[in-house]
C-alpha positions, 0 to 999 in steps of 0.5 A: 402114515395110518396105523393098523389096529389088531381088528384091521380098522385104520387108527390115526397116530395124528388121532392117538396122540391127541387122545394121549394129550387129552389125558395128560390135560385131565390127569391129576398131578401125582400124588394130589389126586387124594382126597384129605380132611381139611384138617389133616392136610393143615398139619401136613403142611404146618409139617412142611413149613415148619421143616422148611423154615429151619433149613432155610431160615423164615425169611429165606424160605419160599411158599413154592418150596413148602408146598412142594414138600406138603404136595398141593399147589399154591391155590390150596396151601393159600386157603389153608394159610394166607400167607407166609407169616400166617404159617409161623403163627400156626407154628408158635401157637401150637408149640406153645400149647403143647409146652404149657399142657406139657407143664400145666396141672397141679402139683402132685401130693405125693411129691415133696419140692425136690422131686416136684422139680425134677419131674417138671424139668424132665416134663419140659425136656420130654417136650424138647426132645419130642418137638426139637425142631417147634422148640427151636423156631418158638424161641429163635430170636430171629422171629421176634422181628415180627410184632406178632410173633414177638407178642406171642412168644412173650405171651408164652414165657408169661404162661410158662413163668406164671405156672412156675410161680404156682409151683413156687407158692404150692411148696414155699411157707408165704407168711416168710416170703414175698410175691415179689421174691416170688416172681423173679426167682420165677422169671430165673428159672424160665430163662434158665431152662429154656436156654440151658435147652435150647444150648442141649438141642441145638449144640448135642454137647451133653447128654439129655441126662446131663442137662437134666441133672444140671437143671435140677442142681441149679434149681434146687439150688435157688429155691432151698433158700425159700421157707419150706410150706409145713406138711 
């Protein structure tokens, strides 16, 4: 039956609907009709993966359910990332280069060994405390069942260990030391704080405060038996 347009012309509801039609085919879909710089759209969906892989788990997550909460489509999420594993990269490549510019530089003059490391352990737990949830996915140990992956993260600890050991050197008399002494006190006291905080932001059984209190005893602890460097 024709309808009656307020100007008296006869219009179609056959011909409204397709116009109807016609628009919802050439409508964008909501919100991914704006247009974002390449590199701010890798972020989002960096973001969108990472929150994902800690629901559910890398293997348990879906691309579908990433890029619904990054808000693109498959085709669009694949030219950012070829793949699932491709975004786990992304993510432990970047949690890693904030960690070590976390901790990189040289050590403060100012500072005597005591106070170098409890600025450093409250450097690191800043990092933790900031990307929790980057912290936790770079040392899950589920992901080290990917070669690459595990290389990675190894190649992290490398770094981490390697500017302890610098740290180490700076304050300690190495005429009445050796690199080997040197060199697993460091391997130590990596492994030590990255498990102490990864117990602290995962468990919430002690305060920030605590832990690092507890950290800096414990370190303290370990490197008073080194021969001081003479001011």
């Amino acid at each position: 039956m024709p309808t009656v347009s307020k100007k008296g012309g006869n219009r179609s509801t056959a011909g409204t609907n397709g116009d109807v039609q016609a628009e919802s085919r050439n409508a964008a879909p909501k919100g991914r009709d704006k247009r974002v710089p390449a590199a701010e759209r890798r972020e989002i969906i960096l973001e969108a993966a990472l929150n994902t892989f800690m629901e559910y788990g890398y293997h348990g997550a879906r691309v579908n359910e990433i890029a619904r909460r990054a808000d693109v489509t498959r085709p669009i999420l694949y030219r950012h990332f070829p793949s699932k594993l491709s975004m786990l990269i992304a993510l432990v490549n970047r949690a890693g280069e904030n960690l070590i510019r976390a901790m990189s530089g040289p050590p403060d003059e100012d500072l005597d060994w005591r106070e170098s490391i409890r600025r450093d352990i409250h450097a690191y737990l800043d990092f933790v405390e900031r990307y929790g949830k980057a912290y936790t996915l770079l040392y899950s140990t589920g992901l080290c069942l990917d070669r690459e992956v595990s290389q990675r993260i190894s190649a992290i600890r490398k770094r981490m260990t390697q500017i302890v050991e610098e740290r180490i050197r700076h304050f300690t008399d190495m005429s009445r030391a050796t690199e080997e002494e040197v060199e697993a006190l460091a391997v130590m006291l990596v492994g030590m704080v990255e498990q102490a905080a990864n117990h602290w932001v995962n468990e919430k059984r002690v305060s920030r405060r605590a832990c690092e209190e507890y950290l800096v005893r414990a370190a303290t602890g370990v490197l008073s038996r080194l021969p001081p460097r003479e001011s």
